[in-house]
C-alpha positions as CSV (number, residue, x, y, z in Angstrom):
1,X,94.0,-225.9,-231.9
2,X,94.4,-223.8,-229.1
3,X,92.7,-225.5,-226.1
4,X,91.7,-229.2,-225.1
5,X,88.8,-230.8,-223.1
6,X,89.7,-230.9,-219.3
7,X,91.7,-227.8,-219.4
8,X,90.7,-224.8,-216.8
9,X,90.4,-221.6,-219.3
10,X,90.4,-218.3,-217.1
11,X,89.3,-215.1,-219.2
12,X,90.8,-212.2,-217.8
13,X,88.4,-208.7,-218.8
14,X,88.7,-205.2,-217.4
15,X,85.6,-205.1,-215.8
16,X,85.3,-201.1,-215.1
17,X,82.0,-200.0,-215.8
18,X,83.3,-197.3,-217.7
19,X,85.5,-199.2,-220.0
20,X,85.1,-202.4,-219.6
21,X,85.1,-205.6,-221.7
22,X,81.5,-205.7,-223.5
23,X,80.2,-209.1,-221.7
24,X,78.9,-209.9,-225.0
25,X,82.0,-210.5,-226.2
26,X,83.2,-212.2,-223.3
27,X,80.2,-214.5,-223.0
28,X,80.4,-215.5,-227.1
29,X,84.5,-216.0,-226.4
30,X,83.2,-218.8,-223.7
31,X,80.6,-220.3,-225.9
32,X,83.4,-221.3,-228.2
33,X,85.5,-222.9,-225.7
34,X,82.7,-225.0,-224.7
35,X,82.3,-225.7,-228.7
36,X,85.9,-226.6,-228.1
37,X,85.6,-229.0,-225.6
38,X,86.2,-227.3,-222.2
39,X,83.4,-227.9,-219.7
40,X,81.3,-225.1,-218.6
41,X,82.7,-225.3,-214.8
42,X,86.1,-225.3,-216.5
43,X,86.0,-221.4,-217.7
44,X,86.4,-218.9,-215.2
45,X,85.9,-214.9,-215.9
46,X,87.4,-213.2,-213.6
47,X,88.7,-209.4,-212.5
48,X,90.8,-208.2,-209.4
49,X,87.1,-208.1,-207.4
50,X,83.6,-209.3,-208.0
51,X,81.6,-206.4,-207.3
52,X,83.4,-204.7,-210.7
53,X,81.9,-207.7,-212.5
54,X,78.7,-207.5,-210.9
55,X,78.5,-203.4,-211.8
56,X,80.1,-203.8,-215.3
57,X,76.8,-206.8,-216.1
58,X,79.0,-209.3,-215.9
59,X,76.8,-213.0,-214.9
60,X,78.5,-213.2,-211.2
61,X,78.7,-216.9,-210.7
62,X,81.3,-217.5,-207.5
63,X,80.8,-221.8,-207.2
64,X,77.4,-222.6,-208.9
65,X,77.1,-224.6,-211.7
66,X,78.2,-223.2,-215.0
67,X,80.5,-221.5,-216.4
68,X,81.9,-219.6,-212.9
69,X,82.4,-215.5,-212.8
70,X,84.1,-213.6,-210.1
71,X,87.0,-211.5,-208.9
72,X,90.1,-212.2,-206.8
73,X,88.8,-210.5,-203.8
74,X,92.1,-210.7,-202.2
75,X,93.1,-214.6,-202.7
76,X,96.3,-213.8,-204.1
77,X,99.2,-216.3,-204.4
78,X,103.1,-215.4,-203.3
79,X,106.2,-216.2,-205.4
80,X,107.2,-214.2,-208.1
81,X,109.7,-210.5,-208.5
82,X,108.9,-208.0,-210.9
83,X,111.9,-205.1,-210.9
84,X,112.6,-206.7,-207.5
85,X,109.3,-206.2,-205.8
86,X,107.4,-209.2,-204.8
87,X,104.1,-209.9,-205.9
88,X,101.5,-212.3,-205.7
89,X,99.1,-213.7,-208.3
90,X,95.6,-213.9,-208.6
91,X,95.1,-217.5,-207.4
92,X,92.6,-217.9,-210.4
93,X,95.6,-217.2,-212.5
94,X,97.6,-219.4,-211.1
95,X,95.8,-221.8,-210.7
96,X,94.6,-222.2,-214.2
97,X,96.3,-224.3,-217.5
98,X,95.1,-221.7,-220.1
99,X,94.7,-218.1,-220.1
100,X,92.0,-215.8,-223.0
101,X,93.1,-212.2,-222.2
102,X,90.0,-209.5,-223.4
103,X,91.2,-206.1,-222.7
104,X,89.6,-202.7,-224.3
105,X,91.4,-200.1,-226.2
106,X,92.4,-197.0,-224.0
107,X,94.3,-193.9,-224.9
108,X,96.1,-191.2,-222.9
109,X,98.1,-191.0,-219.4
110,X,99.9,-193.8,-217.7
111,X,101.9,-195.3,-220.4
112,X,100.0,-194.6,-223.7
113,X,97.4,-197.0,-224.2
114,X,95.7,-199.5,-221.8
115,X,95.1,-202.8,-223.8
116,X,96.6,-206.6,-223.6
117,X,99.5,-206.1,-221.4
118,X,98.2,-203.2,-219.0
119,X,94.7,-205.5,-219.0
120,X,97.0,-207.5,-216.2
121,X,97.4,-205.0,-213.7
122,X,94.2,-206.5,-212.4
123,X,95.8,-209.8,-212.2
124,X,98.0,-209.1,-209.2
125,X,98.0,-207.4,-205.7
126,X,100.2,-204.5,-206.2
127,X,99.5,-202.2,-209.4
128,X,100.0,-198.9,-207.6
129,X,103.5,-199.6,-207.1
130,X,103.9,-199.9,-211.6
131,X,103.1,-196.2,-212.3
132,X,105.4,-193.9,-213.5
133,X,109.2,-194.4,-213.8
134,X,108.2,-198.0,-212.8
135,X,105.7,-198.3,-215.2
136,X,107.5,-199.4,-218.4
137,X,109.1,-202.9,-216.1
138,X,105.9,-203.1,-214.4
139,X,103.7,-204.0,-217.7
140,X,106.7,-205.6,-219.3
141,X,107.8,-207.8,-216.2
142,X,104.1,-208.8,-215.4
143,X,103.3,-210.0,-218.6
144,X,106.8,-212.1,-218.3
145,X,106.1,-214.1,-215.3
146,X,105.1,-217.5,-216.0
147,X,102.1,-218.4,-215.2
148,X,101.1,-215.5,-217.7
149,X,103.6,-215.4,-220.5
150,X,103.3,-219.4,-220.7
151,X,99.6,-220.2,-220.3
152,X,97.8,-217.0,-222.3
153,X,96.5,-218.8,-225.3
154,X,95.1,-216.2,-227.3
155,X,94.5,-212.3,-226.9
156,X,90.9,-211.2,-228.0
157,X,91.0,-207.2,-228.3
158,X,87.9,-205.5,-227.8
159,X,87.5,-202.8,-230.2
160,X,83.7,-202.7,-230.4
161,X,83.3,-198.8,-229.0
162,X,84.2,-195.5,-230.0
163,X,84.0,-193.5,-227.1
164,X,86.0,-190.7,-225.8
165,X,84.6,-190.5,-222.6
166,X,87.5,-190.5,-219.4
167,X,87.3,-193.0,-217.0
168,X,88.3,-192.4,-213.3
169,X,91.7,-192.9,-214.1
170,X,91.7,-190.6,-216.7
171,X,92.0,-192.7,-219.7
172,X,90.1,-192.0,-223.1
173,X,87.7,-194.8,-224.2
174,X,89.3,-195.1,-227.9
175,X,88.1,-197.5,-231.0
176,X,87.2,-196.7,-235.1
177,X,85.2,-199.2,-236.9
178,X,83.6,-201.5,-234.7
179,X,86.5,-204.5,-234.6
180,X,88.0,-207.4,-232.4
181,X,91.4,-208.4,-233.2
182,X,92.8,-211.4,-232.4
183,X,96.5,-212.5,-231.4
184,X,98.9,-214.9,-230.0
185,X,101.7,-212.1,-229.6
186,X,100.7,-209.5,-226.8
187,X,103.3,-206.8,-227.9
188,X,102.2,-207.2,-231.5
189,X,98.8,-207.1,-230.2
190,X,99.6,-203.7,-228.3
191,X,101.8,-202.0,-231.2
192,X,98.1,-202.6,-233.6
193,X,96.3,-201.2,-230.3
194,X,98.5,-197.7,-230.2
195,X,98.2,-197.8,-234.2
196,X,94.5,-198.0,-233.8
197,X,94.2,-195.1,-230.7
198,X,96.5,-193.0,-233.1
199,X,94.3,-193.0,-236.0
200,X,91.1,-192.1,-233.8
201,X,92.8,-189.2,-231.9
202,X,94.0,-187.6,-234.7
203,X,91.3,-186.1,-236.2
204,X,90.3,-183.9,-233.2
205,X,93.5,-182.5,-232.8
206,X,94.7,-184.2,-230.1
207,X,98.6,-184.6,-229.4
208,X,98.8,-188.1,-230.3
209,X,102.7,-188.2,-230.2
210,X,102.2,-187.5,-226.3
211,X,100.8,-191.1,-225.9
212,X,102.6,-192.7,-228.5
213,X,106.4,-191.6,-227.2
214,X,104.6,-192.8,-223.3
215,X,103.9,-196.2,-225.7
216,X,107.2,-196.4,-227.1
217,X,109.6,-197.5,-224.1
218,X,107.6,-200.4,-222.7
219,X,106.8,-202.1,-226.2
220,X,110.5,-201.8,-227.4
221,X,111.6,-203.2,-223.6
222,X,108.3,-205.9,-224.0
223,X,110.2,-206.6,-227.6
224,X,113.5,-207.3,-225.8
225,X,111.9,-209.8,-223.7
């Protein structure tokens, strides 16, 4: 119901090695496109460069046969504002007709949690410039640009660790019972993800209203749109 034969399905994962996407996941979410229909060469995994891939165990597979695996590695494409900064789009992105987004569940710092919608700051050239004040129409206005908000298909949420180990950009590893959730609605997707991060923080005494009021502004302004 949700993809045809002949269509070119990227998957878009956080490959940082600590953090990232189980390729497990990832790899059984392609097997079932092809069980779908899509051709092997059809399905592209991909992440802002290959070498995160290639360190997070991801199968690095640039223009063999197969189903294909790689990063951006600078081939951006131009045409698109977000809070009236230009940006360009990963040309695998762009490129594509349907879009599977596998982010992982991250807690603390820059805007809360790290799942669906923060999962596409490593779908275009500029992230650095979405921190911060700019952070809440960074994630919003990304997610709203076309080729995103029209061609992501479904939202597989990688749940499948508990961990509460920092990565180097100082977000918690967060997940309870091992689970994947599965949307078509990235905000709803997002409110379940800061549910979920609440509920696992809270019994070590952590301040979970700290990342939870971060949270709050960009999914009520992600709502609006």
């Amino acid at each position: 119901t949700l993809f045809k034969p002949g269509e070119r399905v990227v998957i878009k994962v956080n490959g940082i090695v600590r953090g990232r996407s189980h390729p497990g996941l990832v790899m059984a979410v392609a097997e079932r496109l092809q069980e779908a229909g899509v051709k092997p060469d059809h399905i592209t995994i991909f992440e802002r460069v290959t070498d995160d891939l290639a360190r997070g165990g991801f199968p690095v597979n640039l223009n063999g046969p197969g189903i294909r695996c790689r990063g951006t590695d600078g081939m951006f494409v131009d045409g698109w504002t977000v809070d009236g900064s230009a940006v360009r789009l990963s040309r695998i992105l762009a490129e594509c007709d349907a879009l599977v987004n596998i982010p992982i569940l991250k807690a603390f710092t820059i805007g809360g949690v790290s799942f669906c919608m923060k999962n596409h700051y490593g779908s275009f050239d500029i992230p650095w410039e979405f921190h911060g004040r700019r952070y809440a129409p960074g994630v919003t206005g990304i997610n709203d640009l076309g080729p995103i908000r029209a061609r992501t298909r479904l939202v597989v949420g990688d749940v499948l660790s508990r961990e509460f180990q920092e990565d180097i950009t100082n977000y918690a590893i967060v997940g309870g019972s091992p689970s994947v959730l599965l949307s078509t609605d990235p905000i709803a997707h997002d409110r379940v993800g800061l549910q979920m991060a609440s509920a696992a923080f809270e019994p070590t005494g952590a301040n979970v209203r700290s990342f939870q009021a971060e949270a709050e502004g960009w999914l009520r302004a992600g709502a609006a749109l």
